[in-house]
C-alpha positions as CSV (number, residue, x, y, z in Angstrom):
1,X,45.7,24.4,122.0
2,X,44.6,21.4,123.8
3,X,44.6,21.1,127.4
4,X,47.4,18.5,127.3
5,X,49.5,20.7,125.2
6,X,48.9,23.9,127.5
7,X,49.8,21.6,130.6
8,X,53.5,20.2,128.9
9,X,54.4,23.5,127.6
10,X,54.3,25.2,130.8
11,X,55.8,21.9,132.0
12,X,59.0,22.9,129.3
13,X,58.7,26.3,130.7
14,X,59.4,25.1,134.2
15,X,62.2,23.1,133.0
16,X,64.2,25.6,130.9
17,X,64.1,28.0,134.7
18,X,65.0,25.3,136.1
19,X,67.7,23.6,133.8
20,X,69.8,27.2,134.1
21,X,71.7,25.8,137.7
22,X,72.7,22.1,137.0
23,X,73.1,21.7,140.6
24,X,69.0,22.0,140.8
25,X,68.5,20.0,137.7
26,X,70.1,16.9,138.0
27,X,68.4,14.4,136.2
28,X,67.6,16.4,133.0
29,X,71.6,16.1,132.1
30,X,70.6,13.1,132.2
31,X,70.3,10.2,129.0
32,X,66.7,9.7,130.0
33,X,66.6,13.1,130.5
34,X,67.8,14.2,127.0
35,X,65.7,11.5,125.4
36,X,62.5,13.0,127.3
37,X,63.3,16.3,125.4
38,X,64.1,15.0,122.0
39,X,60.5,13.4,122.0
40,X,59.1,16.5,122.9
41,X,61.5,18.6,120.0
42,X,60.4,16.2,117.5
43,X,63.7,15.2,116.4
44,X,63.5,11.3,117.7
45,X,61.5,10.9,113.9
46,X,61.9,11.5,110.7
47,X,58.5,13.8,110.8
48,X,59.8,17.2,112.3
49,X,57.6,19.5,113.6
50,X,57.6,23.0,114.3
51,X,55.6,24.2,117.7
52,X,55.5,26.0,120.9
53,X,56.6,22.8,122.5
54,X,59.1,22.1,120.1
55,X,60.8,24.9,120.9
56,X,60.8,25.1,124.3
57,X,62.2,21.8,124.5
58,X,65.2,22.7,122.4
59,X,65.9,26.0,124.2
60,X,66.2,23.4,127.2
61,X,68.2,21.2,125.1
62,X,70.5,24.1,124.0
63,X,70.8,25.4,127.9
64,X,71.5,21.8,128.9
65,X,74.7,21.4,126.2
66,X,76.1,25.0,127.3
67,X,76.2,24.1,130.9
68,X,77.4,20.4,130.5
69,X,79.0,19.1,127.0
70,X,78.8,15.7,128.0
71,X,74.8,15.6,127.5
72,X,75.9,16.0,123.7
73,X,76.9,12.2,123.5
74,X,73.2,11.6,124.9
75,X,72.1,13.9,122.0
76,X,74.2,12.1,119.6
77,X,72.2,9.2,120.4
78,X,69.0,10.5,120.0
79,X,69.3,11.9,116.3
80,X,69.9,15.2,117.4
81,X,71.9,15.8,114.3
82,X,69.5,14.8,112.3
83,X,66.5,15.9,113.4
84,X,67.3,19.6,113.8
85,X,68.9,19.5,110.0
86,X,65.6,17.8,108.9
87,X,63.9,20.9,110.9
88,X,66.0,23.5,109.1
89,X,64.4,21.9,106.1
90,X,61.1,22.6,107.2
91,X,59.4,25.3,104.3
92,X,57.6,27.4,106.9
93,X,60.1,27.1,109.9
94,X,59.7,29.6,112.5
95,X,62.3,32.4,113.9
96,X,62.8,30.6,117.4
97,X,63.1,26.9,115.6
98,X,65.7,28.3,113.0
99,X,67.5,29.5,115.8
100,X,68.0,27.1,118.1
101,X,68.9,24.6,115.1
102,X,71.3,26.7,114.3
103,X,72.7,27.2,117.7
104,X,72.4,23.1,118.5
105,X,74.1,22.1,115.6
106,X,76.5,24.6,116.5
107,X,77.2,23.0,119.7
108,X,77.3,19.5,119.0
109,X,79.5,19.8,115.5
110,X,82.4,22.1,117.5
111,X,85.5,19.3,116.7
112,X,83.5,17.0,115.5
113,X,85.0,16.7,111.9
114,X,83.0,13.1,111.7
115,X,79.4,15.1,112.2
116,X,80.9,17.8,110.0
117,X,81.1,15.6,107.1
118,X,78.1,13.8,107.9
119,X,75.8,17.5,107.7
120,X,78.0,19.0,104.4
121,X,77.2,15.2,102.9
122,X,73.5,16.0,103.7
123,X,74.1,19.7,102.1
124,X,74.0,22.4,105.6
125,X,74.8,24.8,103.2
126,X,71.9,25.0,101.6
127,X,70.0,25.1,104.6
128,X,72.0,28.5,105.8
129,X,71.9,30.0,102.2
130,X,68.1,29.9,102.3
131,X,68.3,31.1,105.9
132,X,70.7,33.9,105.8
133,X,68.8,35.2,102.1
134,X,65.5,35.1,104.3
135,X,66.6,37.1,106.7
136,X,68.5,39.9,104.6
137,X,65.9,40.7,102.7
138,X,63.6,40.7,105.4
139,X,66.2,43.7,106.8
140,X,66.6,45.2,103.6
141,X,63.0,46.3,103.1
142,X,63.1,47.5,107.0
143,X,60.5,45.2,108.1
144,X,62.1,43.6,111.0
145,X,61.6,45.0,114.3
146,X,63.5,43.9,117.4
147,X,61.2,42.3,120.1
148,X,61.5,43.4,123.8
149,X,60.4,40.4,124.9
150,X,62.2,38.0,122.8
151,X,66.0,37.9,122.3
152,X,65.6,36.1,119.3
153,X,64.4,38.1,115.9
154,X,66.0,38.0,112.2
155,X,69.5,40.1,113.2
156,X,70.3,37.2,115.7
157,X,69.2,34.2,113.6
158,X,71.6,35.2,110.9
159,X,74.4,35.5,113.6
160,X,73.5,32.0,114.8
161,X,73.4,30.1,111.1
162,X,76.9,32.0,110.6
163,X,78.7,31.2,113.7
164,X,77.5,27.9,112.7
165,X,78.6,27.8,109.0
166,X,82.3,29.5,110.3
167,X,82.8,26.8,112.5
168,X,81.4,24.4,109.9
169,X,84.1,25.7,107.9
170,X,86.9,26.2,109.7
171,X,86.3,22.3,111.4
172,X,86.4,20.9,107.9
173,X,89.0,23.1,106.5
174,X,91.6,21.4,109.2
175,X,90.1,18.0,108.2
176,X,91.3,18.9,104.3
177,X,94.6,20.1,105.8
178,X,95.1,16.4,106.7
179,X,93.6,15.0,103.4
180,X,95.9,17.1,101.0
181,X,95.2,14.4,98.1
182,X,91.5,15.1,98.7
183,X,91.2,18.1,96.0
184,X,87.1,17.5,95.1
185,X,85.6,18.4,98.5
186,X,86.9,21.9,99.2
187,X,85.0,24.1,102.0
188,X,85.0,26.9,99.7
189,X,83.0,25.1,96.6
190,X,80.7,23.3,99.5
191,X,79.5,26.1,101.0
192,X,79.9,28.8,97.9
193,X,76.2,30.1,97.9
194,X,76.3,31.0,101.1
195,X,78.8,34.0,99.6
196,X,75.6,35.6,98.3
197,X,74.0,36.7,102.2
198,X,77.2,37.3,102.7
199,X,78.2,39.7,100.7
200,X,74.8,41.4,101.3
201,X,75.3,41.5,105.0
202,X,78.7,43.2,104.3
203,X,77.8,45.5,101.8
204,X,73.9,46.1,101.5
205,X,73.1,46.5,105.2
206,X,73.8,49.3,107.1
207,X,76.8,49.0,109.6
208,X,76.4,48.1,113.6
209,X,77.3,51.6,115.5
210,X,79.0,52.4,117.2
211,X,81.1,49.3,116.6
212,X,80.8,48.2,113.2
213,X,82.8,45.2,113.4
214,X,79.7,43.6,115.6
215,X,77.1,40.8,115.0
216,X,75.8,40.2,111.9
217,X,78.9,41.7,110.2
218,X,81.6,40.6,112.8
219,X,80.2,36.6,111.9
220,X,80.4,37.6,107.9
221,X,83.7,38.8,107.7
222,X,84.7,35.6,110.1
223,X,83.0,33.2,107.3
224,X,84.3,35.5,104.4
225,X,88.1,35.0,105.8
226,X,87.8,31.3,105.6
227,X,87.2,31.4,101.7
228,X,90.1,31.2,99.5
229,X,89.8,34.1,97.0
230,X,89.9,31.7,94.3
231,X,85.7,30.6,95.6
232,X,85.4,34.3,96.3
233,X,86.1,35.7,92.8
234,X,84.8,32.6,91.2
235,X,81.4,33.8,92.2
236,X,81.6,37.5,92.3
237,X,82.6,37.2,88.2
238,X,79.4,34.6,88.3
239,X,77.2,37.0,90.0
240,X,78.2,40.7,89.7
241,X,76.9,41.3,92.8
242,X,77.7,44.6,95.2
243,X,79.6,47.1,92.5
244,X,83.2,47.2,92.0
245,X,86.1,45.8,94.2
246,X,87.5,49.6,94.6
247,X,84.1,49.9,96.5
248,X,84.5,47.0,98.2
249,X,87.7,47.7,99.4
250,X,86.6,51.5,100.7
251,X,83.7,49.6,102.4
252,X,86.0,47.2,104.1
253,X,88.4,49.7,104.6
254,X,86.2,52.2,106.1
255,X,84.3,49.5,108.8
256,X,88.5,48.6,109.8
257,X,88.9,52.8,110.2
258,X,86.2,53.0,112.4
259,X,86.7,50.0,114.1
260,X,90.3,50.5,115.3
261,X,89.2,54.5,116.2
262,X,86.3,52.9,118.8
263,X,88.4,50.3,120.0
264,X,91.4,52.7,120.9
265,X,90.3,55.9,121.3
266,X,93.3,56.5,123.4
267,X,95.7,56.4,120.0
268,X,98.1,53.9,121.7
269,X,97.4,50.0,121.5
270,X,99.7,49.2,124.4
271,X,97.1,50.7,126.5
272,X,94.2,48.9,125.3
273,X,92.0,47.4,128.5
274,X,90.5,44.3,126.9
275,X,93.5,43.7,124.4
276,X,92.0,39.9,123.8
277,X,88.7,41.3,122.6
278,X,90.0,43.7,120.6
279,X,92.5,40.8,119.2
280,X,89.9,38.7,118.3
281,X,88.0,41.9,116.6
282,X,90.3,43.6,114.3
283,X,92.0,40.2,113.1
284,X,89.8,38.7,111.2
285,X,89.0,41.7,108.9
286,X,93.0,42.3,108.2
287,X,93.1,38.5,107.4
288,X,90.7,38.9,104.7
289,X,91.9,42.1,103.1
290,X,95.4,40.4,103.4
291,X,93.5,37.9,100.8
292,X,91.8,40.6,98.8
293,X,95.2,42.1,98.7
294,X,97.2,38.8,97.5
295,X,95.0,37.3,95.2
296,X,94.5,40.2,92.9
297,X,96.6,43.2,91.7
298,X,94.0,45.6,91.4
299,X,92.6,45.2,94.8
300,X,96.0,45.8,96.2
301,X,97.0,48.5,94.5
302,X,93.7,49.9,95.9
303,X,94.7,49.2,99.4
304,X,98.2,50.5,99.0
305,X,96.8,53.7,98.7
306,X,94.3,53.8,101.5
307,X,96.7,51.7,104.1
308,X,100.0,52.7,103.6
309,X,101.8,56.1,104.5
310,X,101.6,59.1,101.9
311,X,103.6,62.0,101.6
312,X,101.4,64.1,103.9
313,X,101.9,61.0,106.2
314,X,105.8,61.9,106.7
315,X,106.0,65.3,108.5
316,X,106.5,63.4,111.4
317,X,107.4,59.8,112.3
318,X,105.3,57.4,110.1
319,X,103.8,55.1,113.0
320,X,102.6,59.1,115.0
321,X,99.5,60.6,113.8
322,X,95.5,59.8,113.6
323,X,95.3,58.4,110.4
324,X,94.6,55.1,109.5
325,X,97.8,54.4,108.6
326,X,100.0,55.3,111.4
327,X,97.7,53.1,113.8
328,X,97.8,50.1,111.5
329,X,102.1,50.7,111.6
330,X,101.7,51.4,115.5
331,X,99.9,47.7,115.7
332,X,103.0,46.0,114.1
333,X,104.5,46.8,117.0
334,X,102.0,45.8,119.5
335,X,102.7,43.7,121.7
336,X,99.7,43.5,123.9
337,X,97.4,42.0,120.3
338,X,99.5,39.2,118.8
339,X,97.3,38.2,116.4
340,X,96.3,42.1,115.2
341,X,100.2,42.8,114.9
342,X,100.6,39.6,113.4
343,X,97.8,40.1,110.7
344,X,98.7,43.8,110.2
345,X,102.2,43.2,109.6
346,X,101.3,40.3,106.7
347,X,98.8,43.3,105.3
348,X,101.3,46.1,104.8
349,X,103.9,43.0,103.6
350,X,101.4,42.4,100.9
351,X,101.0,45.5,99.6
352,X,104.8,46.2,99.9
353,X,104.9,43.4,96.9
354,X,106.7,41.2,99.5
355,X,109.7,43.5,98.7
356,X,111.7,43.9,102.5
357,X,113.3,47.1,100.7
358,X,110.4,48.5,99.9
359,X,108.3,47.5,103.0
360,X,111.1,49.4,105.4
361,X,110.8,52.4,103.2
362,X,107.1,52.7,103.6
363,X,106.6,51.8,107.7
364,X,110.4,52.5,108.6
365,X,113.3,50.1,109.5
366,X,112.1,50.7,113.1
367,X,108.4,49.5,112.9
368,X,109.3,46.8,110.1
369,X,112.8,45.0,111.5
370,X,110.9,43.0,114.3
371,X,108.4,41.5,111.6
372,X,111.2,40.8,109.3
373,X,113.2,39.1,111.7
374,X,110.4,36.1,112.7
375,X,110.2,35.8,108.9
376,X,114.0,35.0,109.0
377,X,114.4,37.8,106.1
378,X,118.0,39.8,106.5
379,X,117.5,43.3,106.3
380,X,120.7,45.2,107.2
381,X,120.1,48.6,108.5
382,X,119.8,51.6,106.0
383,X,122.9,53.5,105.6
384,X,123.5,57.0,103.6
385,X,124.2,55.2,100.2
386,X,120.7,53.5,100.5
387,X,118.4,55.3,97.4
388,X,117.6,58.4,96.7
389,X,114.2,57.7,98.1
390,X,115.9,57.0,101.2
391,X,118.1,60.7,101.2
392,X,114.6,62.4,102.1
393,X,113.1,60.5,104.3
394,X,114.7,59.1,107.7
395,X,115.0,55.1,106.9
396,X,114.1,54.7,110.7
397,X,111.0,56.3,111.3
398,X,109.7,57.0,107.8
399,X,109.7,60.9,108.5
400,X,110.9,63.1,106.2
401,X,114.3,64.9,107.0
402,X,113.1,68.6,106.7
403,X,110.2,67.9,108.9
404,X,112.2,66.3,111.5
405,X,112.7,68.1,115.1
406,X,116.5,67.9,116.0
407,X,115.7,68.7,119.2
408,X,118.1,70.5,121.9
409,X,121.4,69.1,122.4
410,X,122.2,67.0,125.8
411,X,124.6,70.5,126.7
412,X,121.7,72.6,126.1
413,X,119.4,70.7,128.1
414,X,118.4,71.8,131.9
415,X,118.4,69.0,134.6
416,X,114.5,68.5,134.1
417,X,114.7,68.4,130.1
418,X,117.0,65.7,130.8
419,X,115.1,63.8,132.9
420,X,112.3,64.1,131.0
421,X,114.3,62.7,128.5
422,X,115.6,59.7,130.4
423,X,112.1,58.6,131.5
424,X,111.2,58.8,127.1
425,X,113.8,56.8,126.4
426,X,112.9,54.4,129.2
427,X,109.3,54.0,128.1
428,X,110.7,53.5,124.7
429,X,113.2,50.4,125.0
430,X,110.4,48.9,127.2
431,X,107.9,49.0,124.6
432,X,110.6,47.7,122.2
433,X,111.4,44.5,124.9
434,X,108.3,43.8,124.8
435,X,108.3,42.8,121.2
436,X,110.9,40.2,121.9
437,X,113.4,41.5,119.9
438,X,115.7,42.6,122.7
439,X,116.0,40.6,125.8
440,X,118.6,43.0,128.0
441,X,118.9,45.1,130.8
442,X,116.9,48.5,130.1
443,X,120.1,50.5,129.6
444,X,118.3,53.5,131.0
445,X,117.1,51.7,133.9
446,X,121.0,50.8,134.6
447,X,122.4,54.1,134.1
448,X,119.8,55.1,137.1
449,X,120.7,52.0,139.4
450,X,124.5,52.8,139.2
451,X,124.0,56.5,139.6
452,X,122.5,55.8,142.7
């Protein structure tokens, strides 16, 4: 390295310190400034390149666009867009440029569904296909190892080009929403090969501990949602790749178990501290066995038997208990994780065959009634002359009758049984206004005031 090169890099070094405080950077979120670094990226030409200077000038360029999005309409003038997909295209690309490609197109595409169209026109997909394959197979053979010096290595790159092919996706799947008639360019034929790393990452690669439901895999299953099943099974009969669905649903299955056990280990989602991480967490997994579940018989059938309540499920109230089951049913009721509820309760609907009967039998009247009723489905309340099913098992809480504790009656009860009692039921019919389906006075609550 020359001693001009030596002399701007550290020079690029000085300005990605410095750029981290806008208030001590001001003219580098600047036009002129952002022109200055494009020259030095490379991406002003048609000739990318692929050097230690190149790189430090798009880590400043990448700093600059998360602490001020209006540089991006500098960017957009300088080619940015162009130049870092021409870069992506480079043969021999190196970790750090594939990287912060990734993570600039990422930034200046969010919304955009006119740049959106411009990169799936210039085929991005193929770019992250050859990417995210790299990168795999580079961790299936166990030859990566994680720099301490460096934040960026092969693990992070693919969570970079998939964050950037979700939003990709999800960006041009509202743009179809508005183009109905438009039937040729759909997202999930565009960006189809990119299914292959995918379903490798998924289902090939060890999971994330203790939270398996973390980058890479977290950024898979968010791509993997926004396929229709339709793309998916299209190329899993094409490929054969990753064994059968039954293992692919005990794969998915088991990264949800272990998921919802680490995220609360408490047993009661009401208490959750971050409830809108652990929203945004567990979703997008339900969401995509929701689709597993829909689109083919089989899978659901599968599913029905590893999500919904068994037999040994109903010695006590269906939505009580450690199993996966009873906290997928305690989640419909949740109302602290909108979207989890929300995605849980389409799940178990599913693989109820969309039946209400048949969905109250399996999570309860109790647990299902709220769920039914923003679906505007009437469900009257199970009676003795329901079905025979029904003459076993209490229609409310999905417990069956022998198993059921009758508990001491109200004349048996001491003064302290009582109140403990009265504080139970309390807790209860708040949880229950919570869900919005009752908005009244706590009749507990009440009974207390006017007693006293």
């Amino acid at each position: 390295m020359t001693v001009d090169l030596i002399v701007t890099l550290r020079a690029l070094e000085a300005l990605k310190l410095l750029g981290r405080e806008r208030e001590s950077a001001g003219p580098l979120f600047t036009e002129r400034g952002m022109r200055v670094l494009c020259r030095h990226a490379g991406v002003l030409s048609k000739r990318a390149v692929d050097t230690l200077c190149s790189c430090e000038a798009l880590k400043c360029i990448a700093n600059c666009i998360h602490l001020c999005a209006d540089v991006k309409q500098y960017l957009e003038k300088n080619n940015i867009l162009e130049g870092c997909f021409d870069l992506l295209k480079l043969p021999q690309l190196s970790v750090d440029g594939q990287f912060l490609a990734c993570r600039i197109l990422f930034f200046v595409t969010v919304g955009r569904e006119d740049l959106v169209e411009k990169l799936i026109s210039l085929d991005i997909g193929q770019c992250i296909t050859k990417i995210c394959t790299g990168h795999v197979k580079t961790l299936q053979s166990g030859r990566s190892k994680l720099s301490s010096t460096s934040p960026i290595h092969p693990m992070s790159v693919l969570s970079e080009a998939l964050k950037l092919l979700f939003s990709l996706m999800l960006v041009d799947s509202r743009r179809e929403t508005k183009e109905t008639d438009d039937k040729e360019s759909s997202a999930g034929d565009t960006f189809e090969p990119c299914l292959g790393p995918i379903f490798d990452i998924l289902f090939t690669l060890p999971c994330p501990e203790p939270l398996p439901l973390a980058p890479p895999l977290s950024h898979a299953v968010h791509c993997l949602m926004q396929f229709s099943f339709e793309a998916v099974e299209s190329y899993w009969k094409e490929h054969q790749k990753n064994g059968s669905p039954a293992l692919v649903v005990e794969t998915l299955v088991d990264v949800l178990s272990r998921s919802v056990i680490y995220l609360i280990p408490n047993n009661e989602p009401d208490e959750v501290k971050d409830s809108s991480t652990v929203d945004a967490t567990l979703s997008p997994l339900l969401l995509v066995l929701r689709t597993l579940a829909k689109g083919d018989l089989r899978l659901r059938q599968s599913l029905s038997v590893l999500l919904l309540p068994q037999e040994s499920d109903r010695i006590q109230p269906v939505h009580q208990g450690t199993r996966l089951p009873a906290y997928l049913i305690r989640l419909m009721t949740c109302a602290l994780l909108p979207q989890t509820r929300d995605a849980v309760s389409e799940l178990l609907w599913i693989l109820c065959d969309e039946q209400a009967s048949e969905f109250t039998q399996q999570v309860g009247y109790g647990n299902a009634i709220g769920f039914l009723v923003n679906k505007g489905i009437p469900m009257a309340a199970p009676t003795d002359s329901n079905g025979p099913r029904d003459q076993n098992t209490n229609p409310i809480t999905g417990q069956r009758l022998e198993d059921e504790d009758q508990g001491p009656s109200l004349a048996d009860m001491t003064d302290e049984e009582k109140e403990r009692e009265a504080e139970r039921l309390f807790v209860l019919f708040e949880r229950l206004k919570k869900t919005g389906l009752v908005d009244v006075e706590n009749p507990i609550a009440k009974a207390m005031r006017e007693n006293y």
